[in-house]
C-alpha positions as CSV (number, residue, x, y, z in Angstrom):
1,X,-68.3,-179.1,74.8
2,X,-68.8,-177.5,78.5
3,X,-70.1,-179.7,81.2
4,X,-73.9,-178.3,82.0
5,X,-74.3,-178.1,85.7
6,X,-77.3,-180.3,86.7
7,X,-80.6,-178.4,87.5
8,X,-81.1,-177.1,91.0
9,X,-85.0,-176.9,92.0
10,X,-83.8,-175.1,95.8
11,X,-81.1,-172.8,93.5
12,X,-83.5,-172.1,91.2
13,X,-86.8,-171.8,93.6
14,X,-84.6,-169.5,96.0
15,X,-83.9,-167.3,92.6
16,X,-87.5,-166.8,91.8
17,X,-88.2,-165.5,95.4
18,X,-85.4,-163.1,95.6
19,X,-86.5,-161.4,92.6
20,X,-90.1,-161.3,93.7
21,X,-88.9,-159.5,96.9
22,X,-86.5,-157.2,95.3
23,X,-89.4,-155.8,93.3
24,X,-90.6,-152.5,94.7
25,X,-94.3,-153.5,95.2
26,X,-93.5,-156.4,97.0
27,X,-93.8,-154.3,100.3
28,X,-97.3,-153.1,99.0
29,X,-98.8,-156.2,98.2
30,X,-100.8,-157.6,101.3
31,X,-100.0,-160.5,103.3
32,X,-102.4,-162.9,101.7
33,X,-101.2,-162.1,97.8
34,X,-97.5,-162.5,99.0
35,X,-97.7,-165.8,100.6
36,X,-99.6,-167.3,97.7
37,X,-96.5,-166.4,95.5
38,X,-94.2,-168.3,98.2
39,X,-96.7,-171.4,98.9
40,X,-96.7,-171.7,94.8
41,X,-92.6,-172.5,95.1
42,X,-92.7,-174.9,97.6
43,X,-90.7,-178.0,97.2
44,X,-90.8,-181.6,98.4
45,X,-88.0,-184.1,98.4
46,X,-87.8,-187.6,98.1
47,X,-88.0,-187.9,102.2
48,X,-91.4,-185.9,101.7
49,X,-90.3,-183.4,103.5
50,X,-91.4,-179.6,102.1
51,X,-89.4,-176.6,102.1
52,X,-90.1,-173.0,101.5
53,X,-87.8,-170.1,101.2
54,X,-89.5,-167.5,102.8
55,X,-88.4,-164.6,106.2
56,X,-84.9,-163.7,106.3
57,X,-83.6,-165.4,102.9
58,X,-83.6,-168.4,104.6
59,X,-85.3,-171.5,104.3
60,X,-87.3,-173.2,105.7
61,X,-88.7,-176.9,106.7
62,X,-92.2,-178.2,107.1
63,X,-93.0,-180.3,110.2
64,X,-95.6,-183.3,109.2
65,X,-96.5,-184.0,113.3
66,X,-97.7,-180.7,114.0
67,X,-97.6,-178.8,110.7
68,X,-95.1,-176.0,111.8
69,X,-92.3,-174.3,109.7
70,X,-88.9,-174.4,111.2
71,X,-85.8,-172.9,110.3
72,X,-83.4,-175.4,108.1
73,X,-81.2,-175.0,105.7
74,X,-82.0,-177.3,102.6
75,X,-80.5,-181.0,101.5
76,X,-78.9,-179.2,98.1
77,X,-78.1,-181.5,95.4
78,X,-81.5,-183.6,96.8
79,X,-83.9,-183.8,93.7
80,X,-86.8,-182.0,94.6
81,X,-90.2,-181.5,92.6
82,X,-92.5,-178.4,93.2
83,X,-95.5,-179.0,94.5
84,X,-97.2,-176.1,96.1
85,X,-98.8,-175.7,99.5
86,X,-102.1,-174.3,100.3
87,X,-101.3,-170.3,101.2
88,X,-103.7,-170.0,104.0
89,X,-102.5,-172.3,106.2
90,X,-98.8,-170.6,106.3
91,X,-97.6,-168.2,109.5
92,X,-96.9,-164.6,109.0
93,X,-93.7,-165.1,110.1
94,X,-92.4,-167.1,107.1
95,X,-93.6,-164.6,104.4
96,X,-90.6,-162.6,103.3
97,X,-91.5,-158.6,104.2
98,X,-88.9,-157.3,102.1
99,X,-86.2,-155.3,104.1
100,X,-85.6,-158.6,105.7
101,X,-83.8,-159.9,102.9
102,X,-81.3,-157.0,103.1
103,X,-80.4,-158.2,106.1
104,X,-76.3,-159.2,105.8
105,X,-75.4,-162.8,107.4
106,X,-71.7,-162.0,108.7
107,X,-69.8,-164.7,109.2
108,X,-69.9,-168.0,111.5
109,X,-65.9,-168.3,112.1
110,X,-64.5,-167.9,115.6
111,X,-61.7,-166.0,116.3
112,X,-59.1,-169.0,116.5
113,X,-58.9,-169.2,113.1
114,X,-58.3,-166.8,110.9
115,X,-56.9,-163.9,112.9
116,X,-58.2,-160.7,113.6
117,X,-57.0,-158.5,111.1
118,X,-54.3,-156.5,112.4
119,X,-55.5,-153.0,111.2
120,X,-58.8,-153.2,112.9
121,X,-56.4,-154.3,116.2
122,X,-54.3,-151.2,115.9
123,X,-57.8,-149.6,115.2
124,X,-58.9,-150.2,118.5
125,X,-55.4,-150.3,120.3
126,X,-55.7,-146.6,119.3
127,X,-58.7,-146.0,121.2
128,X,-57.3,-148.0,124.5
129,X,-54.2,-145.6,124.5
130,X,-56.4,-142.4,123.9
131,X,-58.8,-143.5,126.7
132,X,-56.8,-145.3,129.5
133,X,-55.9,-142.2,131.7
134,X,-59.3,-141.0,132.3
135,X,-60.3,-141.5,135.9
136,X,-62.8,-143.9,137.4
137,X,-64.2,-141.3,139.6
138,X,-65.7,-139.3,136.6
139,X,-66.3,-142.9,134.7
140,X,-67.2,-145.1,137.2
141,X,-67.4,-148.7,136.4
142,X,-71.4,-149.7,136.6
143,X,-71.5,-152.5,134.2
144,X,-68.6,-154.9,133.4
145,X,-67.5,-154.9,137.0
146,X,-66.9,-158.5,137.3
147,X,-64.4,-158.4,134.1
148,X,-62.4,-155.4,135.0
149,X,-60.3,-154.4,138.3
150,X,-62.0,-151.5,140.2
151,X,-59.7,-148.4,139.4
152,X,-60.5,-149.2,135.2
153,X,-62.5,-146.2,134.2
154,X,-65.9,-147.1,132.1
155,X,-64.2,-145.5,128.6
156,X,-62.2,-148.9,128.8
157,X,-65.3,-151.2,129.9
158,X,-67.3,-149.9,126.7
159,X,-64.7,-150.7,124.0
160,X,-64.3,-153.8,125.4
161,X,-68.6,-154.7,125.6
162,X,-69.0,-153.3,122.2
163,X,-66.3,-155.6,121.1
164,X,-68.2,-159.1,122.7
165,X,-71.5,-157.8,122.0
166,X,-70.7,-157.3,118.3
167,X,-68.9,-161.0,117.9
168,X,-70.7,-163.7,116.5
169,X,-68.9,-166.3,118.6
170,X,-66.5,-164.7,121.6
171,X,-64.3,-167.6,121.4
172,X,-60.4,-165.6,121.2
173,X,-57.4,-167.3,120.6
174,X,-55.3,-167.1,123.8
175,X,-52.5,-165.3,121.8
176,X,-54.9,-163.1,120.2
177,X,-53.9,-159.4,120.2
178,X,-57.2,-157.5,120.2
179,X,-58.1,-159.5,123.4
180,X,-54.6,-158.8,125.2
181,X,-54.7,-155.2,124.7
182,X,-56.8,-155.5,127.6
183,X,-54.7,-157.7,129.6
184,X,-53.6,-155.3,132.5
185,X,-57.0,-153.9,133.1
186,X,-58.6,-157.1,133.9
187,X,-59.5,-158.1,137.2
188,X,-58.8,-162.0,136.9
189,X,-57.7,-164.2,134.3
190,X,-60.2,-164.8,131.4
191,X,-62.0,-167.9,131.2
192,X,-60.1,-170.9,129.3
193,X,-57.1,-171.8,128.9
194,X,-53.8,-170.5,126.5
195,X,-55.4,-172.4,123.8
196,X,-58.5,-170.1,123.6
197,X,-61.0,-168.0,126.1
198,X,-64.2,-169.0,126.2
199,X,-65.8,-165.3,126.7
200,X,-69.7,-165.3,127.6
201,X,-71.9,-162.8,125.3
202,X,-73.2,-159.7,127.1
203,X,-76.0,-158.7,126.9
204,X,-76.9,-155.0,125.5
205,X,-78.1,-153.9,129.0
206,X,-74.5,-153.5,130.0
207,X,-73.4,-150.9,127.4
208,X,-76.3,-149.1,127.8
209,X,-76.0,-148.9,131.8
210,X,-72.6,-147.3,131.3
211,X,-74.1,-144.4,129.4
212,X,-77.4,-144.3,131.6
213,X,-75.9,-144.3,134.7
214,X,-73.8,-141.1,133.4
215,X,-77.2,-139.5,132.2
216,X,-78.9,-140.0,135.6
217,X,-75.7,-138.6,137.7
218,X,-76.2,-135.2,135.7
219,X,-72.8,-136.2,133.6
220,X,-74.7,-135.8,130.2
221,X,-71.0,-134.7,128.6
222,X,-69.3,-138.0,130.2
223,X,-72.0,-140.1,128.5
224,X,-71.8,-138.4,125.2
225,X,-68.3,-139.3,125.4
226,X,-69.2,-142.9,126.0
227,X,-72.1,-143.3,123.2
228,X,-68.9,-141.7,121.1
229,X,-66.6,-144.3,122.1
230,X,-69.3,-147.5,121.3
231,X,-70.0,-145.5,117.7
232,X,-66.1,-145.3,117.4
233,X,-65.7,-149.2,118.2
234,X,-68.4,-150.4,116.4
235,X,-67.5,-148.2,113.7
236,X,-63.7,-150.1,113.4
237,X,-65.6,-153.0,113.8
238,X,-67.3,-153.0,110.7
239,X,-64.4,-153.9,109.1
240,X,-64.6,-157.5,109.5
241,X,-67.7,-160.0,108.7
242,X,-67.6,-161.8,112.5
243,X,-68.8,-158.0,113.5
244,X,-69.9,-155.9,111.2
245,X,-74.0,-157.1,111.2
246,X,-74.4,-156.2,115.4
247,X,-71.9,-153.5,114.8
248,X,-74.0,-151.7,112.0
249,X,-77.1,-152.4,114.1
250,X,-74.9,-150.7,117.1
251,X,-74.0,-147.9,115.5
252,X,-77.6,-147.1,114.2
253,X,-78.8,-147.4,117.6
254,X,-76.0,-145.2,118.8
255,X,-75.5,-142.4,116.9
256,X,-79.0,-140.4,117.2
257,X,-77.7,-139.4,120.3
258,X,-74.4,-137.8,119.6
259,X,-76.6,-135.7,117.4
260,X,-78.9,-135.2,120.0
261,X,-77.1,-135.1,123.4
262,X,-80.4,-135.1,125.3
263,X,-82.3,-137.6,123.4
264,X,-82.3,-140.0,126.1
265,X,-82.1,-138.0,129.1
266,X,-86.0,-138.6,130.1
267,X,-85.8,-142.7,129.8
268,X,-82.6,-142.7,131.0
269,X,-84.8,-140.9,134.3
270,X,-87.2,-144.1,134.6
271,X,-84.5,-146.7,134.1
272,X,-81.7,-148.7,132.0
273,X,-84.5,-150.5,130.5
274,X,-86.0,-147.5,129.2
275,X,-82.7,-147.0,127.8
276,X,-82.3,-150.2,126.3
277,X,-86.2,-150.2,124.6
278,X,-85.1,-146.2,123.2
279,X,-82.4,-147.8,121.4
280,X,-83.9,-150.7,119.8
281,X,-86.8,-148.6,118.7
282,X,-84.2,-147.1,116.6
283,X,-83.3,-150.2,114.5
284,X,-84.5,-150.4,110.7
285,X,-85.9,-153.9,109.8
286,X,-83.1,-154.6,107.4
287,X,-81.3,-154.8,111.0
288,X,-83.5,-156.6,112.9
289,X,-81.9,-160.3,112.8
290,X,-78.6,-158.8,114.2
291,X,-80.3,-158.3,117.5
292,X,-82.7,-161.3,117.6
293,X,-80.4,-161.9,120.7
294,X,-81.9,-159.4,122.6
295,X,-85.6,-159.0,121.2
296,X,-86.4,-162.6,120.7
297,X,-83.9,-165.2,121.9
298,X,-85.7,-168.4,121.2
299,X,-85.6,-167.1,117.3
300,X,-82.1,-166.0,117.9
301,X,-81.0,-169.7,119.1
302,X,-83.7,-171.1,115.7
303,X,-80.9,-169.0,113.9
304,X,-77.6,-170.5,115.6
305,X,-78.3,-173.7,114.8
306,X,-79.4,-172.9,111.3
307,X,-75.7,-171.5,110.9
308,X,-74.6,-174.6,112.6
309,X,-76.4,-176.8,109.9
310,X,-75.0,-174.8,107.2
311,X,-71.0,-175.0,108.4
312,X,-71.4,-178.7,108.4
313,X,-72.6,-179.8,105.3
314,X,-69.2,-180.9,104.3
315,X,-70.3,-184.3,106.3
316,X,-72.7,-186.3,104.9
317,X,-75.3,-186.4,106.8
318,X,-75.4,-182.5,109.1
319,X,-78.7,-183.1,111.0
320,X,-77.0,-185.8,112.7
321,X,-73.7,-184.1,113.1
322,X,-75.3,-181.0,114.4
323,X,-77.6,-183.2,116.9
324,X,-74.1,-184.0,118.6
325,X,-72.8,-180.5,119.0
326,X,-76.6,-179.9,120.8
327,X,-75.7,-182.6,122.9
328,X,-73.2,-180.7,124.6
329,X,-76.3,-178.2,125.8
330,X,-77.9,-179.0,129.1
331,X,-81.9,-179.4,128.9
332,X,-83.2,-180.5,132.4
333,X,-86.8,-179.2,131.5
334,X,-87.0,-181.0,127.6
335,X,-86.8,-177.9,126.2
336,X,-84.7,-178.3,123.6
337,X,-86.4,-181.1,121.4
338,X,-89.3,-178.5,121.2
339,X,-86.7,-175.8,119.3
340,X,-85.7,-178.4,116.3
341,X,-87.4,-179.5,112.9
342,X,-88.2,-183.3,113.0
343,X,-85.1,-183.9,111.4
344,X,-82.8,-182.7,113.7
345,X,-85.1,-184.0,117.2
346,X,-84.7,-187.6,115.8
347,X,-81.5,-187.6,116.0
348,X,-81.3,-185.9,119.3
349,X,-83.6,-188.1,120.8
350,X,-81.0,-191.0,119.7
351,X,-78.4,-189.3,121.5
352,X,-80.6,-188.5,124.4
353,X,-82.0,-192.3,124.6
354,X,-78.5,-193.3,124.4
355,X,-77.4,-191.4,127.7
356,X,-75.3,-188.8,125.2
357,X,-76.8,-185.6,125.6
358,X,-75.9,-182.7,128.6
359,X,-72.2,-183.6,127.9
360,X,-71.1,-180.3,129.0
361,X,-72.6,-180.5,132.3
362,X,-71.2,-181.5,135.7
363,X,-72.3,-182.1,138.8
364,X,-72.2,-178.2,140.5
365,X,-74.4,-176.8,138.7
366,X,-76.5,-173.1,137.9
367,X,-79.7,-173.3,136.3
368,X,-80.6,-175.6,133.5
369,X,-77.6,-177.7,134.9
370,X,-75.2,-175.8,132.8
371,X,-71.5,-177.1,134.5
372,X,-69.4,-174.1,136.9
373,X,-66.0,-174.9,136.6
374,X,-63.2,-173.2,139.2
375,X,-60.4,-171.0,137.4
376,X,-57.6,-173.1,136.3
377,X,-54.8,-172.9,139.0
378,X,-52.1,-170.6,138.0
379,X,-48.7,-172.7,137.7
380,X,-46.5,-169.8,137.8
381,X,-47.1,-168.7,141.4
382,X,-48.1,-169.5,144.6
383,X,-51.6,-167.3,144.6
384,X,-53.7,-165.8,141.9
385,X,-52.7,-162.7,140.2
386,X,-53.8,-159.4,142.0
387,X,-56.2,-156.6,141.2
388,X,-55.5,-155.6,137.4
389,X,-53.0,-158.7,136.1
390,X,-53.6,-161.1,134.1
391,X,-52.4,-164.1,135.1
392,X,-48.7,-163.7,134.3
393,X,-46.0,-165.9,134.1
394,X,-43.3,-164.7,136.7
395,X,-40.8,-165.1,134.0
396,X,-42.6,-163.1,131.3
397,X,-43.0,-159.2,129.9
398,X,-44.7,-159.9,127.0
399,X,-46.7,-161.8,124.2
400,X,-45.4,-164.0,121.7
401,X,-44.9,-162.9,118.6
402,X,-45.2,-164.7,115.0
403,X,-42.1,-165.8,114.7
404,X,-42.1,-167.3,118.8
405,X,-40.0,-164.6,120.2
406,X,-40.8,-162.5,122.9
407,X,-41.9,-159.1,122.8
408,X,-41.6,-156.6,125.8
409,X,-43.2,-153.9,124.6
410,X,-45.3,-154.4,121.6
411,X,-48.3,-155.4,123.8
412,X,-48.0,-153.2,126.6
413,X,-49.9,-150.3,127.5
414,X,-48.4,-147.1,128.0
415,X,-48.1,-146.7,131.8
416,X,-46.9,-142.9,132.3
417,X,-48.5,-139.8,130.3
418,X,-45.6,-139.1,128.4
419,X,-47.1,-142.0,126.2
420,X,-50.2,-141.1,125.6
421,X,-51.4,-139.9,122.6
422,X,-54.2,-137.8,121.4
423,X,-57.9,-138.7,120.8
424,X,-58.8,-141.1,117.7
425,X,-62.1,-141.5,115.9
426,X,-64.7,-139.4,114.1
427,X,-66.4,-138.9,117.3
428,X,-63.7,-138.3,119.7
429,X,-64.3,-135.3,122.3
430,X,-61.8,-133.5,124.5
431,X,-60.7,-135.2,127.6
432,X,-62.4,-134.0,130.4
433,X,-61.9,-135.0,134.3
434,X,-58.5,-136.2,136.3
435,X,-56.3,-138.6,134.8
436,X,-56.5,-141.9,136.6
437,X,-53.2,-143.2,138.2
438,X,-50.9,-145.2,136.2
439,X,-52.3,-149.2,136.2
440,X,-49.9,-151.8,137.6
441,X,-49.9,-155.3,135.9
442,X,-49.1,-156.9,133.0
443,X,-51.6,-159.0,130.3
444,X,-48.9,-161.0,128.6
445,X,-50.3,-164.5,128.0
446,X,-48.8,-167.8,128.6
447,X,-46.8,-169.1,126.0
448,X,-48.3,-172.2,124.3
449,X,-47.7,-175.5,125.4
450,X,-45.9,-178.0,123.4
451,X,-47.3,-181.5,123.5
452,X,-45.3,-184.7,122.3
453,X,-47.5,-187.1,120.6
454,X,-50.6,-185.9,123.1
455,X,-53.4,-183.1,123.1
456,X,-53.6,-181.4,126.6
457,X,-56.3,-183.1,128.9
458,X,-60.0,-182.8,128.1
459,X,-63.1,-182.8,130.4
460,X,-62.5,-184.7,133.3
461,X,-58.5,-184.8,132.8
462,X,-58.8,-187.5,129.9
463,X,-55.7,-187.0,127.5
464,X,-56.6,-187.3,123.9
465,X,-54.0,-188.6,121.4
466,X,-52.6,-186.0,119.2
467,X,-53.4,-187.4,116.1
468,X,-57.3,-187.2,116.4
469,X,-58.8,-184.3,114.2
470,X,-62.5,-185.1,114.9
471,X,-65.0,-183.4,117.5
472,X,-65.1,-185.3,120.4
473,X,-68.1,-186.8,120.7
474,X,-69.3,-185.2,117.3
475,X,-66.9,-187.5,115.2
476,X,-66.6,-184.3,113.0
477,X,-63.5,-183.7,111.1
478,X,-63.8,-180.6,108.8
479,X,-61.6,-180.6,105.9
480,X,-59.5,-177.4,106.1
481,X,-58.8,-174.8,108.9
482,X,-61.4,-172.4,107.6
483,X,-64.0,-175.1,107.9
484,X,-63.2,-176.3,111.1
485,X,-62.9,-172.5,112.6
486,X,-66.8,-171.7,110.6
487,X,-68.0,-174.6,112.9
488,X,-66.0,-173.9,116.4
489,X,-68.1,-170.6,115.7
490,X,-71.5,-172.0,115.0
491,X,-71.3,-174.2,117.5
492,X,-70.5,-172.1,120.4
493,X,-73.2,-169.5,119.1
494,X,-75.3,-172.2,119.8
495,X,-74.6,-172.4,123.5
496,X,-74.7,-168.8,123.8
497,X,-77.5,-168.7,122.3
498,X,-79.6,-171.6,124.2
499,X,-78.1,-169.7,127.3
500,X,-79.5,-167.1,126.6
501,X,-82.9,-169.1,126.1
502,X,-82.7,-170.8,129.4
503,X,-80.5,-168.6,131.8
504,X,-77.6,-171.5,131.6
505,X,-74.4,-170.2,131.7
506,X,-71.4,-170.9,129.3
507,X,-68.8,-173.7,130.7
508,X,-65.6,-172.1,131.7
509,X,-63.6,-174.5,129.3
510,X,-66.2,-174.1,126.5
511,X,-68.4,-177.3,125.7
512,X,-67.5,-180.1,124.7
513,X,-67.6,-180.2,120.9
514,X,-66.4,-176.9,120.5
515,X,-63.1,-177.3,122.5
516,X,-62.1,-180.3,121.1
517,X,-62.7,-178.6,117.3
518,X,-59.4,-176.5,119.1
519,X,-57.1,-179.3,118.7
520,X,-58.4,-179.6,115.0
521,X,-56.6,-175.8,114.7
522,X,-53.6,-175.7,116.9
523,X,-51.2,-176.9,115.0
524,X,-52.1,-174.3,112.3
525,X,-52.4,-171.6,114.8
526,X,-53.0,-168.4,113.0
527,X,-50.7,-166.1,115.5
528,X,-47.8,-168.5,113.9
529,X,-49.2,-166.5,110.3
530,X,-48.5,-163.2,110.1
């Protein structure tokens, strides 16, 4: 006789709600009538705590203190008992509308682990080769400056910002090959190390100053060409989950315009902001949560660290484990505590009474006290790279490949005409303008490091003994590669996220708990997979 699966009051509870929403007069009941049908499904555990599934699909937890609902993913397996909860007394926000619960999640995992999947690479590689001999002069770089060496023409600056914008977690293997494609265009080395590049999120201002800019200069067929190139990006983009939510969001934002060329000619006249307001306007609520980042960030980070929750509840007890990965963020007004359920902000507050919290910040600091670190010296030569190289050994041509050779020409850009090739994309246009002058440089990345018995130094220079799989400082030790990448990603979407809250910016070298999950994953690199 089969085993029967023991009864699961959050499984079963979340069922009833889904099918209530996916009924078609769900939207046309009003507000009141809907929350009474959630508040009837609330649960209570053991703990007393009460939990509703309710806005977004997600669910969420019941503060005694101060009565509010926060964002939490539930203790499953934890007998629970419905019990009800008076419907008056619960927000708007936590009533499910309906298209929010079309909304897709994507996926959590980082890019150390697994790989970008090679055809979206080539995907874009095709773009970079179809668009690197336009000149700066009719794409001039006004966004993305501080990434990019001066003679790079914007058409390269917006496949590269769609990319990062549209990434859960920006955190790229150093060998990765999407990231090198842009090696000899860069204007200084990226920040991290060979083990992985810490890259900070940008925000959608930037993409949408490269097309305004274009508008405002009387170029209206230079920033068609650009909202064409985002659509095209975001469109090969869509092919992998870490992506394809902000991507779909970008390319509904995006494409009105290539059907109407002058659609944003007058706001484009007041300002980029304008801009930036024209193309959220756009969005569907089924897309809304992809670009929480931009419309509400303090939701957005509420989000983050519900993800986080969710990747570790392989340990047994992931309020307490996440509390240590939000250690890491730097809180010099008490801000944070403020952002949590009760669960979480106890253990916090243990950390923070026990001196443990603000681990990724050092003494220079920007605001919120979030650490500046220098770029790493560069071993290989006497002064930093110049315009357009990427830091390059003096010995080396090209990348690794998966087998640990060297290739010297794989992952190098074309650098005369006779190379180039035409146009990809379904919204490629003829190429218009002068053809910018051949780059110099080369984006190779370091080989690896090979450590005997010891992981490279950590914060501070401390070496950590190669045989230690857990977090620093999180005493997290996921069970298999995918695990351990799912919470690398959560965790750093996290500081993104509360950067984006505060103004803080993102450590050079990552924090804390995310970069030592990276030693969890290098000796399973996923560039040694192919």
């Amino acid at each position: 006789m089969a085993a029967v699966r023991p009864w699961d009051a959050f499984a079963a509870a979340e069922a009833e709600v889904r099918a209530m929403v996916a009924n078609p007069r769900w939207q046309g009941l009003p507000v009141p009538a809907r929350a009474q049908f959630v508040a009837a499904r609330v649960l209570v555990t053991p703990d007393g705590d009460r939990w509703l599934f309710g806005a977004h699909a997600r669910w969420h937890l019941h503060d005694p203190a101060d009565g509010r609902w926060h964002l939490a993913p539930p203790p499953r397996g934890t007998p629970a008992r419905r019990t009800g909860h008076p419907a008056a007394v619960l927000p708007a926000r936590v009533i499910p509308r309906g298209p929010d619960f079309a909304e897709e999640p994507g996926s959590t995992q980082a890019f150390v682990g697994p790989d970008v999947p090679g055809k979206l690479t080539e995907g874009i590689r095709g773009l970079l080769r179809a668009e690197e001999r336009r000149s700066e002069r009719d794409y001039p770089l006004s966004a993305f400056y501080d990434i990019f060496a001066r003679d790079v023409p914007s058409t390269i600056a917006v496949i590269w910002g769609t990319i990062i914008w549209c990434s859960y977690a920006p955190a790229f293997d150093g060998n990765e090959r999407l990231i090198t494609a842009f090696g000899e265009y860069l204007r200084r080395p990226l920040p991290g190390d060979e083990w992985v590049r810490w890259l900070p999120a940008p925000p959608l201002l930037d993409l949408v100053t490269l097309v305004a800019e274009r508008l405002r200069a009387g170029e209206s067929r230079a920033a068609l060409r650009l909202a064409a190139l985002i659509a095209d990006t975001a469109q090969i983009l869509l092919s992998d989950p870490r992506f394809r939510p902000r991507a779909l969001a970008l390319l509904t934002m995006v494409e009105p315009t290539l059907r109407q060329p002058h659609l944003d000619d007058a706001a484009a006249l007041r300002d980029d902001h304008a801009v930036r307001q024209a193309w959220l306007d756009r969005l569907p609520e089924r897309l809304s949560r992809a670009v929480l980042v931009e419309t509400d960030p303090a939701t957005h980070f509420r989000h983050t660290v519900y993800d986080l929750v969710e990747a570790l509840s392989f340990t047994t007890e992931p309020a307490r484990a996440a509390a240590a990965f939000l250690a890491d963020l730097s809180d010099s007004r008490a801000l944070l505590p403020g952002h949590l359920d009760h669960r979480l902000r106890r253990a916090y507050e243990e950390l923070a009474k026990a001196g443990l919290t603000g681990t990724s910040a050092a003494e220079t600091t920007q605001p919120e006290g979030m650490a500046v670190r220098t770029p790493p010296p560069y071993p290989w030569r006497a002064e930093p790279p110049g315009t357009g190289a990427y830091a390059v050994p003096a010995s080396r041509t090209g990348a690794m490949n998966a087998a640990g050779a060297i290739e010297t020409g794989a992952h190098l850009l074309p650098q005369t005409g006779a190379h180039a090739v035409p146009q990809t994309g379904a919204h490629a246009m003829p190429q218009t303008g002068a053809h910018a002058v051949p780059r110099t440089g080369s984006h190779a990345v370091p080989e690896p490091r090979v450590y005997e018995g010891r992981q490279p130094a950590g914060e501070g220079g401390v070496e950590t003994s190669g045989s230690s799989d857990a977090a620093s400082g999180s005493g997290v030790e996921p069970p298999d590669r995918s695990t351990a990448a799912a919470v690398l990603g959560a965790a750093y979407a996290v500081g993104l996220a509360w950067g984006r809250v505060t103004g803080a910016r993102v450590p050079e070298r990552g924090f804390a708990g995310s970069a030592a999950l990276v030693h969890r994953l290098i000796p399973e690199r996923d560039d040694m997979h192919s």
